[in-house]
C-alpha positions in Angstrom: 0.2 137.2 72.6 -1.3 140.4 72.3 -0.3 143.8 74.3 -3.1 146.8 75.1 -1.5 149.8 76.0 -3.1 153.3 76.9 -0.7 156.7 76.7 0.7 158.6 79.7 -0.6 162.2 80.0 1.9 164.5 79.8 3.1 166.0 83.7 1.5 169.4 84.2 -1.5 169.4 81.6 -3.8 167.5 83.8 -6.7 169.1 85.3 -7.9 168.5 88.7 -10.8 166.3 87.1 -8.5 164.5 85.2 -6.8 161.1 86.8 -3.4 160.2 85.2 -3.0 157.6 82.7 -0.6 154.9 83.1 0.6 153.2 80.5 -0.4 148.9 80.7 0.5 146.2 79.4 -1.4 143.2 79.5 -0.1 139.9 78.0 -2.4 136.9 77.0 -1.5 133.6 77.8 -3.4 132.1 74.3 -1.5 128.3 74.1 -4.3 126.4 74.8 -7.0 128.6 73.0 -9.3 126.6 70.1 -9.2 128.7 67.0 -12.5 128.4 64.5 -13.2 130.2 61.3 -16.6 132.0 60.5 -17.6 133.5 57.3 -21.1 134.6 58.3 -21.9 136.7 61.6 -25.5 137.9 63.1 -25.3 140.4 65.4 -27.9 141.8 67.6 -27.8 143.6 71.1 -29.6 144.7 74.0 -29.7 147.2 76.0 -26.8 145.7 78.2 -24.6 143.7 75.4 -24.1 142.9 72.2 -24.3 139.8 70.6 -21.8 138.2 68.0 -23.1 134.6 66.5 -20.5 133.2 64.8 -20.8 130.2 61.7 -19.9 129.1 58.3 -21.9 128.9 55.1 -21.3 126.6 52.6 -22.4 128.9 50.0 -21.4 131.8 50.9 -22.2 133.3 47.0 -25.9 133.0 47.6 -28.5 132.7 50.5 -28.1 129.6 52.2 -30.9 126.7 51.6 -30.2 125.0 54.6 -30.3 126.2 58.7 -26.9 127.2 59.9 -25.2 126.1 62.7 -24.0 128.9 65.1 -20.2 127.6 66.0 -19.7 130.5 68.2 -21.3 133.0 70.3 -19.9 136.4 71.8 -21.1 138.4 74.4 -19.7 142.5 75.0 -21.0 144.8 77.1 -21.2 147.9 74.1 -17.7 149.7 75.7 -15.6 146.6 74.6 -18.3 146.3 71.0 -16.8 150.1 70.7 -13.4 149.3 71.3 -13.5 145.9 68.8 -15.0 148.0 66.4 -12.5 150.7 66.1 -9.4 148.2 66.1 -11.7 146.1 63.4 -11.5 149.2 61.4 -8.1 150.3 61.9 -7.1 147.1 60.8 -9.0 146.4 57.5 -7.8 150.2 56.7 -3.9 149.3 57.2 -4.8 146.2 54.9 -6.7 147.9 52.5 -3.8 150.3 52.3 -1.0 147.5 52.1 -3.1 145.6 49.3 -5.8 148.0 47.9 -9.7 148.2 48.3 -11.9 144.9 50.4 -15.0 144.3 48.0 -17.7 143.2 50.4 -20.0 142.6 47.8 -19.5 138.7 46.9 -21.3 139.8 43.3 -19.1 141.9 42.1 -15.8 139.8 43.0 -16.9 137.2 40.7 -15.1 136.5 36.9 -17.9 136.5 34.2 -17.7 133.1 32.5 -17.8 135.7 29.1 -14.4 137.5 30.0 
């Protein structure tokens, strides 16, 4: 289950343009959801959405010699792309804090067979 909350504006600091924010809570019902895991993701957008194709290499240390098969695909108007990306990043920074620096670069995460 997963909550989404938004802040309450303090009373008397609101302009006329401004609505009030109240704070919700939305819960998620996620018993009967399929999970799947994806090492490789294409994205791509237009001007309405953006794209998220979701699938697994088997070689995921070099460029892949055979067609992939796209598991999964997700669509987000770009509001909710913003929104996912900012909790994406929040949440690799809390990791990278707990347990030090992500190295993206498969490369240079590999031992040397020399060492």
């Amino acid at each position: 289950m997963a909550n989404e909350t938004q802040e309450e504006s303090p009373k008397g600091e609101e302009s006329n343009t401004e609505q009030q924010q109240q704070q919700v809570r939305i819960e998620l019902d996620d018993t009967g959801v399929d999970a799947l895991y994806a090492n490789l993701c294409r994205v791509s957008s237009t001007p309405e959405e953006v794209i998220l194709d979701l699938a697994v290499n088997p070689n995921p240390t070099g460029v892949p010699t055979q067609k992939l098969q796209v598991s999964q695909r997700v669509i987000l108007n770009h509001y909710t792309a913003k929104r996912l990306a900012a909790l994406l990043t929040a949440t690799v920074q809390r990791h990278e804090q707990a347990f030090g620096r992500l190295e993206i670069d498969v490369r240079k995460r590999l031992i040397s067979e020399t060492t």
